[in-house]
N, C-alpha and C positions, 0 to 999 in steps of 0.2 A: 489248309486254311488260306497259303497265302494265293492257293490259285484261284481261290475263292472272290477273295477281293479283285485281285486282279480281274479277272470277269465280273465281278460288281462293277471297277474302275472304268472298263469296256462297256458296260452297258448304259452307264450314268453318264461317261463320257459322248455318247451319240443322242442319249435323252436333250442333254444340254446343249448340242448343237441344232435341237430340232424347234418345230415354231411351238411345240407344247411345252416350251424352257420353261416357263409359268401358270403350267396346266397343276392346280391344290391336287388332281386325280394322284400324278406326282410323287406326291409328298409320303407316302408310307416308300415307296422305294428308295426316294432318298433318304429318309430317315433311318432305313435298315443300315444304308450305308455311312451314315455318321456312325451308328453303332457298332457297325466292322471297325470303321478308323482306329476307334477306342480300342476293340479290343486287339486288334491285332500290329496295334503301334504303327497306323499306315497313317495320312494326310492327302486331304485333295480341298483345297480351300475354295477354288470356283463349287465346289459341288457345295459346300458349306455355306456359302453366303447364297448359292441358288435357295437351301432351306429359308433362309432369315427373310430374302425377299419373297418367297411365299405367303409367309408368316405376318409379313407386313401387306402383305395385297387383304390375307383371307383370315382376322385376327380369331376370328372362332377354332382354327385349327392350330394355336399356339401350344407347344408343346417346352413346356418348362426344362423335363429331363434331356428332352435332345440339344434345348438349347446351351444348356451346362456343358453339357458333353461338348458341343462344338466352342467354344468360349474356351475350357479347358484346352484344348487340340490346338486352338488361336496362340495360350501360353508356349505351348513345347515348341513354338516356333519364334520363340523372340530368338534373336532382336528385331526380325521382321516386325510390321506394322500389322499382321492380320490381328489382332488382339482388339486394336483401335479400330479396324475398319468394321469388325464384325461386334464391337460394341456399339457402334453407329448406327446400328443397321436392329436395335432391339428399342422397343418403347422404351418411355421412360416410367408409365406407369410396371413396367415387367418388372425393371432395373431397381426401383426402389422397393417395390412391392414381396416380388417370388425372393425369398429369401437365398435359396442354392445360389440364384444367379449376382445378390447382392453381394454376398460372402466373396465369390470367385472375380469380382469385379474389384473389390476391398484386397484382395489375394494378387491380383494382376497389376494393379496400383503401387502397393510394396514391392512386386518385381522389377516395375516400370523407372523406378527410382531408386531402387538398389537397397533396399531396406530386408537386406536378406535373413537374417536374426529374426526380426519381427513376423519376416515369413513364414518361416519355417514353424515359429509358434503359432500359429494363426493356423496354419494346416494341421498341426497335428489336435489343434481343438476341433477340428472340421476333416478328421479324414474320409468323412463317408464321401465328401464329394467328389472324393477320383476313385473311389470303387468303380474297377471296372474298364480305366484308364492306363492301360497296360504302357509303361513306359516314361509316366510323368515326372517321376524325383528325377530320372537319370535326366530327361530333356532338362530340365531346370538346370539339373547341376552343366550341364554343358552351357549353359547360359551366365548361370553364374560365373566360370570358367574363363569365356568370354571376354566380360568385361575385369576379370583380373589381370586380364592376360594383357588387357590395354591400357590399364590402368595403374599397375605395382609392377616395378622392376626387382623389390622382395616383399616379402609379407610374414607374416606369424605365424607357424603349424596351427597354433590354436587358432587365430583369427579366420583362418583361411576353413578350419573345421566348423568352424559358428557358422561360419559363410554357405558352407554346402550342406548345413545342418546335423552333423554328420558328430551327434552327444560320444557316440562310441570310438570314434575313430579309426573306423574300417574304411572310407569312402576317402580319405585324403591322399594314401599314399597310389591309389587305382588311378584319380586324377593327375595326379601329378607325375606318373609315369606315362600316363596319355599323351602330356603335353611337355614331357621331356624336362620336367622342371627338379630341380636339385636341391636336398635340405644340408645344412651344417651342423655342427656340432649343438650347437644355441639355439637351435631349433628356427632359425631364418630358411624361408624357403627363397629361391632365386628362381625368378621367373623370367624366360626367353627373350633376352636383353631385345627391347625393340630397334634401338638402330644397327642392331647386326642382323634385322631382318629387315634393312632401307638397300635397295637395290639403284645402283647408281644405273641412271636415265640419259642413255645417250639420244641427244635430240639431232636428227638430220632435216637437215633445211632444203628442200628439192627447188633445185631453178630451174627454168627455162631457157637453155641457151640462149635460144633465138629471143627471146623478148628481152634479155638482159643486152646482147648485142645492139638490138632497135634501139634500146634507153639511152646505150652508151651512145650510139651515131647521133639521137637527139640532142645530146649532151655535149658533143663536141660542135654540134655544128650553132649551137646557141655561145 
């Protein structure tokens, strides 16, 4: 499979370097290839927003499920911005309208702003829309992850489990061996103290002999 993609990746990759980047003919080829992405946990964002501006040249050929698919594929890449750029790039009649696409826009807004709890309930009323999307919880949770990682110096076993959704509490201690992080007794997790990862910055100033010499003989002879 993954040589599969890989040779999709090659083939999509020369498509989009050629003058038919925006030829609708197109569009089933790349469209198979958002649905590699999905399934095979790959990402190629120029090839993904190639879809959206087709879709916006040639509206008769909107395709709902691919665009879910790629909108999804946008999330497992926060904290990057693809999520916003390729919400940009969808109608607004789509957006309020196709429901799949409202939902994951609703879903990507609670990521967007940290409302992780809320998230996680909101998908699991809605988990048909990542059928199919091989790899989504774990990108999330590395996201989640993320902004813990920048944000709490400790945090609560529990809190930090509501956080990655995680009702069972199988997914808490995988992450937190990931990222090196340490619990106590009292169940505080300690998270990878951020100024013991601040790297002092030695700054080197380069002069010019000669032109500091020149200064000085102006210097003196004023």
């Amino acid at each position: 499979m993954a040589a599969t993609n890989e040779q999709m990746k090659t083939n999509v990759g020369k498509l989009l370097r050629g003058i038919d980047r925006y030829n609708p003919e197109n569009l089933a080829t790349l469209e198979r290839y958002v649905e590699t992405q999905a399934r095979e946990n790959a990402y190629d964002l120029e090839a993904n927003l190639a879809v959206l501006k087709l879709y916006q040249f040639n509206p008769a050929y909107f395709q709902t499920q691919v665009t879910s698919q790629i909108l999804l594929k946008a999330l497992t890449n926060l904290p990057h911005t693809d999520f916003t750029l390729c919400k940009c790039m969808i109608d607004q009649t789509h957006q309020q309208e196709e429901r799949p696409i409202r939902q994951i826009l609703y879903l990507g807004n609670l990521l967007e702003t940290c409302h992780f709890q809320s998230f996680w309930t909101s998908l699991e009323e809605n988990r048909e829309l990542i059928d199919g999307i091989t790899g989504f919880e774990d990108s999330v949770r590395k996201f989640i992850c993320h902004v813990v990682g920048i944000t709490y110096q400790t945090i609560e076993h529990r809190l930090l489990a509501e956080m990655l959704g995680d009702p069972l509490d199988t997914q808490v201690k995988i992450w937190m061996n990931k990222y090196g992080w340490t619990e106590n007794d009292e169940g505080q997790i300690f998270i990878f103290n951020q100024e013991e990862s601040v790297k002092p910055k030695n700054i080197v100033e380069k002069i010019d002999f000669e032109s500091e010499c020149c200064r000085l003989d102006l210097i003196m002879k004023t």
